[in-house]
Residue, then its C-alpha position, 0 to 999 in steps of 0.5 A: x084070831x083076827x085083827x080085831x080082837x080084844x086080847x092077846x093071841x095065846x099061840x103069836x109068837x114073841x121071842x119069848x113065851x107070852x101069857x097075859x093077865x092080871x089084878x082083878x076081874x074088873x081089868x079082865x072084864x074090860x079087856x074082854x069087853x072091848x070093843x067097849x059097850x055103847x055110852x048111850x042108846x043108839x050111840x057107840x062107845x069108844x073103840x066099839x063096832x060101828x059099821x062094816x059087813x053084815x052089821x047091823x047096829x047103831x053108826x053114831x059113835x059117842x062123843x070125841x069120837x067118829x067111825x072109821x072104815x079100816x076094811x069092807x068088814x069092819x068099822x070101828x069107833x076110835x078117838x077124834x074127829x072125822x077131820x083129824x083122819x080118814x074115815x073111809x080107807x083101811x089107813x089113815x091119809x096124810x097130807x104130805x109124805x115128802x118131809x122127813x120129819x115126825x109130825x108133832x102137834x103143837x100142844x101134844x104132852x110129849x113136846x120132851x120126850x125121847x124122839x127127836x124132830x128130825x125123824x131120829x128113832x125114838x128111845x136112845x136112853x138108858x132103859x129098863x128093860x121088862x124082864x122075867x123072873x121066874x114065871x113072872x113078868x118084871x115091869x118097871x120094878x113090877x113082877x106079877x102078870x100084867x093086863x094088855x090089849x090090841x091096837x093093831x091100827x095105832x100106827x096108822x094114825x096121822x093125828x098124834x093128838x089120837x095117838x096120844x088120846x088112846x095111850x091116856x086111856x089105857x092108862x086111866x085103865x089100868x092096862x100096861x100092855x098094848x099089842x101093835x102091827x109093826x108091819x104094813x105091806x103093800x104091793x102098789x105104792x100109795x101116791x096119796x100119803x096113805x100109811x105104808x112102812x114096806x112097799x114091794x111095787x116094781x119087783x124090790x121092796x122099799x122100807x118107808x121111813x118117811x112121815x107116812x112110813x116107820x115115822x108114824x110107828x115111831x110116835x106110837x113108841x114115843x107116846x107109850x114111852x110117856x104114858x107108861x105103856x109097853x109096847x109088843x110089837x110084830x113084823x108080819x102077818x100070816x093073814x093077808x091084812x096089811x100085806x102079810x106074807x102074801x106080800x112078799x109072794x112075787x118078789x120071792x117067786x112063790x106062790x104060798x104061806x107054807x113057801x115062804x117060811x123057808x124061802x131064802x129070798x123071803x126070809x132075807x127081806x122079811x130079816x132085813x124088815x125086822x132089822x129096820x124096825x128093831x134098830x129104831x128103838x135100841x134102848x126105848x123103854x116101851x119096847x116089851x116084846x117083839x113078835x115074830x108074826x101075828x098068827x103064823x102057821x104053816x098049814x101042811x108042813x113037817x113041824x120041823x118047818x114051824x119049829x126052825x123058822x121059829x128058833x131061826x128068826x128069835x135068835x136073828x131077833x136076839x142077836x139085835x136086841x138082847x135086852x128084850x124078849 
């Protein structure tokens, strides 16, 4: 599975075992049907295919929306207008990255919620936190087993007014889970605002936490914590989207995905990662789970590699946050 899929991985990994799914099969048709089908002839619907590759089909997307180039594959429809974000690069732009505080639409519904202006993280109040019971998922007093989808480019959104648009139609849904990339690696740092949260340019990585940096990942957990989503979110790609792991490749000396689960120089800044990412949200109520990785394997290796890496890593992840999974 890829970036653009439409439901959860079965095999990505939380810090504890994820299956997804619930109510009727209307739910479950949507959540497989997306992207969505297109409102009108010739006109795309909301978060549906619009361009990129090999395709083929209409460009126009459907009202309140407009394409968006996220690679040289793939192109989708997502919520505004081409004058709020980007529409030709992988990440959205902004127009400064100097000021260390979160960008906040003056008409945004969340002018109260829990993140503050000064670029402080958000959820610092008492949460209840998703849990299990049995071989059910507790959700706000819930048990049972809840609908959910990707967006793994939420974060990368510069407008919060679009943040805000795709949490209000997940939950017009019904959807309770959203799935997000909590990492985005490069190995040059943008000079024009581009949304990056590490950067490992000049031989030592950086963790952005400017406005153009972990400050975006924060509206996102802001605006689930308003609308009721819950949020899963990971901390490194085995694909080389976004960086991934192939990121950390020079800084730590190796030359391979099967090197770096148990280079000590790789697993060091990759923990020092998820540790900025964790201790940002230590009492948010949209957190649901955390996840290693978006499909991490270990082509070729001993098991045991996979298998140590796995419990290494989830009990470092516990060891910050006990309280989710």
């Amino acid at each position: 599975m890829n970036q653009h899929a439409a439901s959860f991985p079965f095999w990505s990994l939380t810090t504890h075992t994820f299956t997804t799914m619930k109510h009727s099969s209307s739910l479950a048709a949507l959540v497989a049907a997306a992207p969505f089908l297109a409102a009108a002839q010739q006109e795309v619907g909301a978060y549906g295919q619009c361009g990129g590759g090999s395709y083929s089909g209409p460009t126009a997307c459907v009202s309140g929306y407009h394409c968006q180039s996220h690679n040289d594959y793939y192109s989708q429809c997502v919520p505004g207008g081409p004058e709020t974000t980007s529409t030709v690069d992988p990440v959205t732009k902004v127009a400064s990255s100097t000021a260390n505080t979160v960008s906040t639409s003056a008409t945004s519904a969340l002018s109260t919620a829990s993140t503050t202006e000064t670029g402080s993280p958000a959820g610092t109040s008492p949460a209840s936190y998703p849990t299990t019971s049995g071989t059910s998922f507790v959700i706000d007093g819930e048990a049972g087993y809840f609908a959910g989808t990707n967006s793994y480019w939420i974060g990368f959104l510069t407008n919060n007014d679009d943040v805000d648009l795709v949490m209000q139609h997940l939950k017009e849904s019904g959807l309770k889970i959203l799935r997000v990339w909590g990492f985005n690696d490069v190995t040059s740092t943008p000079s024009d605002g581009t949304v990056y949260f590490q950067s490992f340019a000049g031989g030592e990585p950086t963790i952005n936490t400017g406005t153009n940096g972990l400050q975006r990942l924060d509206y996102v957990v802001k605006s689930a914590e308003a609308h009721g989503i819950k949020l899963i979110i990971n901390f490194v790609n085995n694909w080389t989207d976004y960086g991934g792991m192939a990121a950390y490749f020079d800084y730590a000396g190796i030359s391979d995905n099967t090197e770096w689960y148990n280079n000590t120089k790789a697993q060091t800044q990759y923990k020092k990662y998820i540790k900025a990412v964790v201790s940002r949200y230590p009492s948010s109520p949209a957190i649901f789970a955390w996840e290693l990785a978006n499909e991490p394997r270990c082509t070729g290796c001993d098991l045991s590699i996979l298998k140590t890496w796995i419990a290494d890593t989830a009990k470092y992840i516990k060891s910050l946050d006990a309280n989710r999974m």
